[in-house]
N, C-alpha and C positions, 0 to 999 in steps of 0.2 A: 295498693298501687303507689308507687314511688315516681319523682321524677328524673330522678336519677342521679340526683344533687347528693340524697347521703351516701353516694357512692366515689363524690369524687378524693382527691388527693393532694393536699396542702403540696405546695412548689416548695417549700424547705422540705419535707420528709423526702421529696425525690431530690431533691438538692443531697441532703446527708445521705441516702441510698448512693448516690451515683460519687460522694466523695469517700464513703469506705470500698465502695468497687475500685476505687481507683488506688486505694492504700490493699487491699488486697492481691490487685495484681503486680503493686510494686514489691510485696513481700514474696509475691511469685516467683518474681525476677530474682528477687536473692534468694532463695532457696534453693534453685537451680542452679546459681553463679554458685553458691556456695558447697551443695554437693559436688559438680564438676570438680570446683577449686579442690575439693577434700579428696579426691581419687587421685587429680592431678599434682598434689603435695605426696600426697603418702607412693605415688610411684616414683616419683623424683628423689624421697627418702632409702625408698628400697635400692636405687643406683648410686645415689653421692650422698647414704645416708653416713661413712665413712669418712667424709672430704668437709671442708672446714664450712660448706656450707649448709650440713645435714641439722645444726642446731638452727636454723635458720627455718627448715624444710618442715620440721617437726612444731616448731612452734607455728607455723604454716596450717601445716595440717591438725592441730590444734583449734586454733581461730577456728579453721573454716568449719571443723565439725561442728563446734558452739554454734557458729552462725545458720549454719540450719534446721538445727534444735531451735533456736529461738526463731525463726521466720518462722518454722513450721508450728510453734505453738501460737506466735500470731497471728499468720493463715486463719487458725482454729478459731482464735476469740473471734473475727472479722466474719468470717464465715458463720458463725453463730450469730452473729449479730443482723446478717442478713437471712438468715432462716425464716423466721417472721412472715419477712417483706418477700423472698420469692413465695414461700406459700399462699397466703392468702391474696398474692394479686397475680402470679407468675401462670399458677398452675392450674390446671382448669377446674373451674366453678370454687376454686377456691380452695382444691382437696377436699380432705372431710376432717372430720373430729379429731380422729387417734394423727393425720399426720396433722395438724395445726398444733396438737397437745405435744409431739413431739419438735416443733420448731420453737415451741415456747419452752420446752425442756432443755432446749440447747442453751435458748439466752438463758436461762435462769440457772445452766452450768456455766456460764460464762464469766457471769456475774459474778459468783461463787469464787473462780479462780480469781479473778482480780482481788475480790477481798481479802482472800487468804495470802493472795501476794503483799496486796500493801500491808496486812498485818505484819506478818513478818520483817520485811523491809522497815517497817515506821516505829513496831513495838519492840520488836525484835518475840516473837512470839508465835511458837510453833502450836498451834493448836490439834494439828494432825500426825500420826507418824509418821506418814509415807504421804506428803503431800505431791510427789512427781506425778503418780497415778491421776490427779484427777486431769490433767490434757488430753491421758489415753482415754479414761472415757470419756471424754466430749466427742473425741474423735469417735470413737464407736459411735457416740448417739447420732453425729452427722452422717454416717454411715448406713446405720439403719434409718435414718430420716429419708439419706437419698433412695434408697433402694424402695420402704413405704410407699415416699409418692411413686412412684414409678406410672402406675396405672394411670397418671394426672399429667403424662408427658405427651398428650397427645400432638401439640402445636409445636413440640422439638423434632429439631433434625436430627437425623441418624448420628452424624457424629458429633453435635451436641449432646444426646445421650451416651453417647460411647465415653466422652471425658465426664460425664456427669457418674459413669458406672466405675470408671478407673478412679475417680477422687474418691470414689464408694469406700473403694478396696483398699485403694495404695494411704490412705490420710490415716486410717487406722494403724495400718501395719509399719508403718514410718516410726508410731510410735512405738509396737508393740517389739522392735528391733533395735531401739533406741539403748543400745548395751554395750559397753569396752570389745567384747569379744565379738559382736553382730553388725558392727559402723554398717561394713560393707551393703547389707542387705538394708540398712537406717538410710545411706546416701541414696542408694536405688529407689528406694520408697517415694522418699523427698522429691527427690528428681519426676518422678513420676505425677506425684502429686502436685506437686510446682507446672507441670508442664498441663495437668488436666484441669486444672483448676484456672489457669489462664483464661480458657477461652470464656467458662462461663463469668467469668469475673470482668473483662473488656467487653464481653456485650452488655454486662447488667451497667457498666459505667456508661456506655452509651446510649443504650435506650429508656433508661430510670426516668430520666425529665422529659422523656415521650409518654409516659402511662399517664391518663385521663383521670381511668376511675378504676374502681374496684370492681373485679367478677361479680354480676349477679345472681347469689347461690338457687 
């Protein structure tokens, strides 16, 4: 018997939970801003891609493609980094094993990319061939994490599980489209994934510094 004390929750841990919900759903914001922009550029290119302002339109749609490749891989790390903290306290009784093993498989791909970023970046040193791949599988693993707990969503509403099943789908596939010849269905993704991922991301920013204690498994 407990008194319920090893259950509770240091006010920094939901401090930093409730400040990367809030860098989460800022990266939402631009990934959204920035797929629109990229559809929005590249139609503007196809009309006055001709006229003196089509090198302008291009470098446009440019930028904006970058920019949501990169929101959408920060998304990922942010997202990963909150896997943990919705599992074991979000979800009821805590999930179980295989999906807790899997929210700790994310941070620990998470962690992985960064290193291999700053490698790169600091050493100048490719340790991998194809080091673009590992954001797509993070994304998968988020993927199959959301979809695992599934059974643990009992206290979600309907259409918070509906953007929790859309960020399932669209956060993988965003990557898995990520190609010169596929933008198109890359901005859709994005877009998608940007707009599902909002909402769980502004309620975890607001109710973080409300959770007490930890499920009692």
């Amino acid at each position: 018997m407990t008194d319920g004390r090893d259950f509770l929750i240091l006010p920094a841990v939901k401090g930093g939970v409730s400040a990367v919900s809030r860098g989460l759903l800022a990266l939402c914001g631009l990934m959204a801003f920035a797929a629109a922009a990229e559809f929005a550029a590249f139609a503007g290119l196809c009309a006055y891609g001709e006229r003196p302002c089509g090198d302008f339109l291009f470098a446009a749609w440019l930028a904006a493609g970058l920019a949501a490749q990169y929101a959408w891989e920060g998304a990922l790390w942010l997202a990963a980094l909150l896997a943990p903290w919705c599992c074991r306290v979000l979800l009821g009784r805590g999930g179980n094993l295989p999906v807790r093993a899997l929210a700790d498989a994310c941070l620990l791909m998470a962690g992985f990319i960064v290193f291999e970023r700053l490698s790169r970046a600091c050493f100048h040193v490719a340790r991998f061939a194809e080091p673009q791949v590992f954001p797509l599988y993070l994304a998968a693993l988020l993927g199959v994490l959301i979809f695992a707990a599934a059974p643990f969503y009992r206290a979600a509403s309907g259409s918070l599980r509906a953007c929790l099943y859309a960020a399932g789908v669209s956060l993988p596939l965003a990557g898995a489209f990520d190609t010169p010849s596929t933008w198109p269905l890359h901005a859709v993704f994005a877009l998608a994934a940007a707009l599902s991922l909002a909402r769980p991301a502004l309620l975890l920013a607001r109710t973080a510094r409300l959770i007490v204690s930890l499920p009692e498994p």
